[in-house]
C-alpha positions as CSV (number, residue, x, y, z in Angstrom):
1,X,7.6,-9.4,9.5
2,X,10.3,-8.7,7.1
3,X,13.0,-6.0,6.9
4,X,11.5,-3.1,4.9
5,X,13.1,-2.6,1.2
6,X,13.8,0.8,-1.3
7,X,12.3,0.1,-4.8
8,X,13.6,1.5,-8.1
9,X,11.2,4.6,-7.4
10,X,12.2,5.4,-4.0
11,X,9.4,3.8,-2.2
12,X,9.7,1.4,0.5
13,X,8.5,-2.2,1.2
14,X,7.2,-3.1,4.2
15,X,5.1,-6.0,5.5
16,X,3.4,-5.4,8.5
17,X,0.2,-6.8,10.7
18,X,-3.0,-4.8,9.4
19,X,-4.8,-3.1,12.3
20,X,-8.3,-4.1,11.1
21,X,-7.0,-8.3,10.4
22,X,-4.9,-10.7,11.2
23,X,-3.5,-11.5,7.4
24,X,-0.2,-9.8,6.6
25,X,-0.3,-6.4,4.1
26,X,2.3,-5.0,2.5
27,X,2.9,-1.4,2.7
28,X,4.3,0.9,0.1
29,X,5.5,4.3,0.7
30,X,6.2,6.7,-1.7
31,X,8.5,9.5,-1.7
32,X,5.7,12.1,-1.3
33,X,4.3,10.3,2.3
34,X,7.6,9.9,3.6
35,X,7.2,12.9,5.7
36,X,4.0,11.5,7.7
37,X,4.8,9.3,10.8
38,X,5.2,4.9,10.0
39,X,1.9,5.2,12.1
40,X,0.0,7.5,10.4
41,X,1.1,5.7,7.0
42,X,0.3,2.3,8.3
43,X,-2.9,3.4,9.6
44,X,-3.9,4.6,6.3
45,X,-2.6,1.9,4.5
46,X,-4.8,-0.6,6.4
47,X,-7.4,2.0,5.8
48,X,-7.1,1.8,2.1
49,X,-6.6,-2.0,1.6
50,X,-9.7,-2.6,3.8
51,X,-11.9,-0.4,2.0
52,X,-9.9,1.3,-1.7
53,X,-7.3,-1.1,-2.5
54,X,-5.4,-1.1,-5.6
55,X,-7.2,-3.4,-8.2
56,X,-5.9,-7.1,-8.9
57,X,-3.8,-6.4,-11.9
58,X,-4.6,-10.2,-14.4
59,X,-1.9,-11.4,-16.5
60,X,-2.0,-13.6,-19.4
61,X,1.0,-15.6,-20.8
62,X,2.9,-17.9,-21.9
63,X,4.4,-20.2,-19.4
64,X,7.4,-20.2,-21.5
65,X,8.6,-16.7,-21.5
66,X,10.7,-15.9,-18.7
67,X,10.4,-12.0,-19.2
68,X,6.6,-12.3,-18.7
69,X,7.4,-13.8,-15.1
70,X,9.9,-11.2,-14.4
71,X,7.0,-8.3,-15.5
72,X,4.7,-10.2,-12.9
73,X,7.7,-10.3,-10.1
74,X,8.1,-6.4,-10.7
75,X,4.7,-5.7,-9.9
76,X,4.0,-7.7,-7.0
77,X,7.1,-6.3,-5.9
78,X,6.2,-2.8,-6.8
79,X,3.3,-3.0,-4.4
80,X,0.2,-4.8,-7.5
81,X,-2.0,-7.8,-6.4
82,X,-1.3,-10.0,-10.0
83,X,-3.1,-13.1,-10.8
84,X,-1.1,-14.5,-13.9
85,X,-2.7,-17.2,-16.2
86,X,-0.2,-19.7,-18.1
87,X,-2.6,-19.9,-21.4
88,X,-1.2,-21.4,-24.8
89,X,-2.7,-18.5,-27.2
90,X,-1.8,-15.4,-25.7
91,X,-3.1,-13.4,-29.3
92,X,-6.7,-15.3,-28.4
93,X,-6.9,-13.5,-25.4
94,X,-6.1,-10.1,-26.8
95,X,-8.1,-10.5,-29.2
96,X,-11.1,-11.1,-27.2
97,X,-10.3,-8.3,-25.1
98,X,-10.5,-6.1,-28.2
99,X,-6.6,-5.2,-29.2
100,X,-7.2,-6.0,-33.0
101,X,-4.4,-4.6,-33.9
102,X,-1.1,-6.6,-34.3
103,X,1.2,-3.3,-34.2
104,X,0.3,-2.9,-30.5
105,X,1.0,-7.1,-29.5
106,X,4.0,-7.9,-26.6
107,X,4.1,-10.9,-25.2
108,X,1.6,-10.7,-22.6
109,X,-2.0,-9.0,-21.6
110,X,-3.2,-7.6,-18.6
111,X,-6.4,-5.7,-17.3
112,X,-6.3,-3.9,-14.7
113,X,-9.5,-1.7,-13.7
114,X,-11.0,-1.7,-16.5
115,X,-8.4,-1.3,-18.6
116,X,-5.5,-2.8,-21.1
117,X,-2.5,-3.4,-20.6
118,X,0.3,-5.0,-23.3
119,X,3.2,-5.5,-22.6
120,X,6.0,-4.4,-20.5
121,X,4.4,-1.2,-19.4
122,X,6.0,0.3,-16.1
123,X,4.1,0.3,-12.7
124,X,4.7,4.3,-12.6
125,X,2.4,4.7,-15.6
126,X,-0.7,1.8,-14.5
127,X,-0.6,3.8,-11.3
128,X,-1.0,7.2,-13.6
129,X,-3.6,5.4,-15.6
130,X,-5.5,4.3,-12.8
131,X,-5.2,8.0,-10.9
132,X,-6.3,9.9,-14.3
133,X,-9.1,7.4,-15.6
134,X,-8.6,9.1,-19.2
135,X,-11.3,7.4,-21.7
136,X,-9.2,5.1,-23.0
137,X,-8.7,1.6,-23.9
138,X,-5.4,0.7,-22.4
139,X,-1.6,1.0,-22.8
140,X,0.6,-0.5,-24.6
141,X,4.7,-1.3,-24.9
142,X,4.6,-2.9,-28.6
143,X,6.8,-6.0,-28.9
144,X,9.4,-6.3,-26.5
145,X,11.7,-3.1,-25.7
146,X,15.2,-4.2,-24.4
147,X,15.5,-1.1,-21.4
148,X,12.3,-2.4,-19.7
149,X,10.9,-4.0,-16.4
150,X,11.0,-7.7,-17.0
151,X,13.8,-7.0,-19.8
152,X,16.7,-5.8,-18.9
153,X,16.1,-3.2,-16.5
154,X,13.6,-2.2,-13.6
155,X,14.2,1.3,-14.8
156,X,12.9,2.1,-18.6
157,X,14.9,3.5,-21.4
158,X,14.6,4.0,-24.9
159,X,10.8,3.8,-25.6
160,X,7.5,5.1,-25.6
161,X,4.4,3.9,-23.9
162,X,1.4,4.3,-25.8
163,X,-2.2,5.3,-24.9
164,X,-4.6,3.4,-27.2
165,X,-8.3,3.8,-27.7
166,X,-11.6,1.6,-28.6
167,X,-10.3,2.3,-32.4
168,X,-7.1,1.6,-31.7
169,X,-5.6,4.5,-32.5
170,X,-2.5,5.3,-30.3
171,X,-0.7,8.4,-29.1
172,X,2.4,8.5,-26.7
173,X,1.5,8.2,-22.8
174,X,4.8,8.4,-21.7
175,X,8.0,8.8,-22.9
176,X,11.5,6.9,-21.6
């Protein structure tokens, strides 16, 4: 086991021994839980990674770009399952998933329950994504704002994250 950590949102990291196996989870515990007793939390956690875990977030990028890693890092260490593909045509890949539109590009794609993901979009709003399950396509952070996680800060500042649908018309989903 390791020492428990705070994240950027308050929450803290934990790893622990899950009460229904022997492989090792990691617990997250938001602000709003901290209240309940570590055992009640842990209990539930093992709960809800045995039978409603978060869904495996999948990257694609290029192996070249370092702030694609660091987006990867942030949400593994945010509490997100990510398996990340190196690929050499990262535009391929989004256009296959359906972004046709070049205005919404970053530098990496992820899906992530059934949704789209571009860019350097913060945990905070996947979570609210995946919690409201609004009929939409995905989000995006266009190109590659400066104040975000991967860039230059786990906190964001200074841009919008947009809701886009099937159309690919977009609307702000959140606003730094």
């Amino acid at each position: 086991n390791q020492p428990a950590r705070v994240g950027a949102q308050g929450e803290v990291f934990a790893e622990f021994r899950a009460v229904t196996s022997d492989r090792c989870s990691r617990v997250v515990v938001r602000p709003e839980t901290a209240h309940q007793p570590c055992a009640a939390r842990a209990t539930a956690s093992s709960m809800n990674s045995a039978f409603s875990a978060e869904p495996t977030i999948t990257v694609w990028k290029s192996a070249s770009c370092g702030c694609c890693q660091l987006w990867v890092d942030y949400l593994q260490d945010d509490g997100f399952e990510v398996t990340a593909h190196n690929v050499d045509d990262v535009v391929s890949i989004k256009q296959k998933l359906g972004i046709t539109n070049p205005a919404l590009y970053s530098c990496h794609t992820a899906k992530v329950g059934g949704y789209i993901i571009e860019g350097h979009v913060p945990a905070s709003d996947i979570r609210r994504l995946l919690d409201e399950r609004p009929k939409l396509m995905g989000l995006a952070a266009p190109g590659m704002p400066q104040m975000s996680p991967g860039m230059l800060s786990i906190e964001p500042k200074g841009y919008d994250v947009l809701q886009f649908n099937t159309k690919q018309e977009t609307s702000v989903f959140s606003s730094y």
